[in-house]
C-alpha positions, 0 to 999 in steps of 0.5 A: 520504471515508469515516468509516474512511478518515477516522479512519486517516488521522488516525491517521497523520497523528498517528503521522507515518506519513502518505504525503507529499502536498499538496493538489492542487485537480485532479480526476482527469480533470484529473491525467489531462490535465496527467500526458498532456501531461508524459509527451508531453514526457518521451517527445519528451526522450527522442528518441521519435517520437509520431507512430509507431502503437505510441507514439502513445497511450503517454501517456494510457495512462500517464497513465490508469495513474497516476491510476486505477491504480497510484497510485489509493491517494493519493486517500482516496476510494479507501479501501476499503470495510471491513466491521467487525463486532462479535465476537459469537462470541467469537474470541480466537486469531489470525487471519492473512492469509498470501501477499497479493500486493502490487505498489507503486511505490518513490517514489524511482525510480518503478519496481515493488516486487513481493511479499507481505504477511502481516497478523495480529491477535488480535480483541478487540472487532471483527472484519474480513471477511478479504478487506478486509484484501487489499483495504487492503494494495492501497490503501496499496500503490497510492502511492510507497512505501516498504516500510518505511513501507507496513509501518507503514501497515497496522499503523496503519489495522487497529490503528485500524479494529479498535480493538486494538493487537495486530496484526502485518504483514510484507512481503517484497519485491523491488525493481527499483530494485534489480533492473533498475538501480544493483547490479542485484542480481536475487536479493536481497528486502527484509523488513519488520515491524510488530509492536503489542501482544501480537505485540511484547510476548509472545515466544510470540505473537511467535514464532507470527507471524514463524515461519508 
């Protein structure tokens, strides 16, 4: 596991933010085996012919998207690799990461949250290569999640990883737990936001965030 990877997690394991899970001794190829069979048996329940040539690969897809794929942020030697470099040249307005596409899995259904994040933080002793934050907000979206503590996730791992408490994050998303089933409502997005130091505690820094 990477050193980064390492000290975020600790991070939130101490803030109790950390996704639930327990420890699986399975290697990915053996989730990947296990996951085929399981999904084989959910599609016999259901009353689908695996024999038929659309359907007969459907499990080892699923069980390949799982593992490699949609829930690939569960295991920590996923984390991305962040390059985080001294502030040499002395940044010190906000610098913002607007529209990040994200796409995760509500951990109650097990069916899509699609939306967008937008991250911020005011640099004090390091700064981060802006495509390394898109590539955190995809490791912490590929989980069960929900959007309340992915929000809190991505505080926490950039609050750690940048050694500043003054970072900010919001997504707005939709949930087709709330779309495709339950109400059925199709038009309804969820907002969420984390907000440490000077972007919780300066109205101005506050208002310059949530309002771009």
């Amino acid at each position: 596991m990477l050193e980064e990877a390492k000290k975020v997690r600790e991070a939130l394991l101490r803030r109790g933010l950390e996704t639930p899970m327990g420890d699986s001794p399975l290697s990915s190829a053996e989730k990947q085996e296990k996951l085929q069979a399981l999904f084989s048996e959910v599609a016999t329940t259901l009353g689908l012919d695996l024999t038929d040539d659309s359907l007969c690969e459907t499990p080892r897809r699923i069980a390949k998207m799982y593992v490699q794929e949609i829930f690939s942020g569960l295991d920590y030697e996923n984390f991305p690799k962040l390059t985080v470099i001294d502030n040499k040249m002395g940044t010190d307005e906000m610098v913002m990461v607007s529209d990040i596409g994200l796409t995760s899995t509500c951990e109650h259904h097990f069916v899509t949250i699609d939306g967008f994040a937008r991250v911020a933080y005011l640099p004090a002793g390091k700064i981060v290569g802006l495509s390394k934050i898109n590539r955190l907000v995809r490791f912490f979206a590929q989980r069960p999640q929900v959007q309340e503590r992915l929000t809190q996730q991505l505080l926490v791992a950039l609050q750690t990883l940048l050694e500043t408490d003054n970072v900010a994050v919001t997504i707005d998303a939709t949930h087709f737990c709330v779309k495709a089933r339950g109400v059925m409502d199709a038009s309804s997005s969820t907002r969420t936001t984390a907000l440490g130091g000077s972007f919780k505690s300066n109205a101005t820094t506050r208002a310059e965030f949530l309002a771009s």
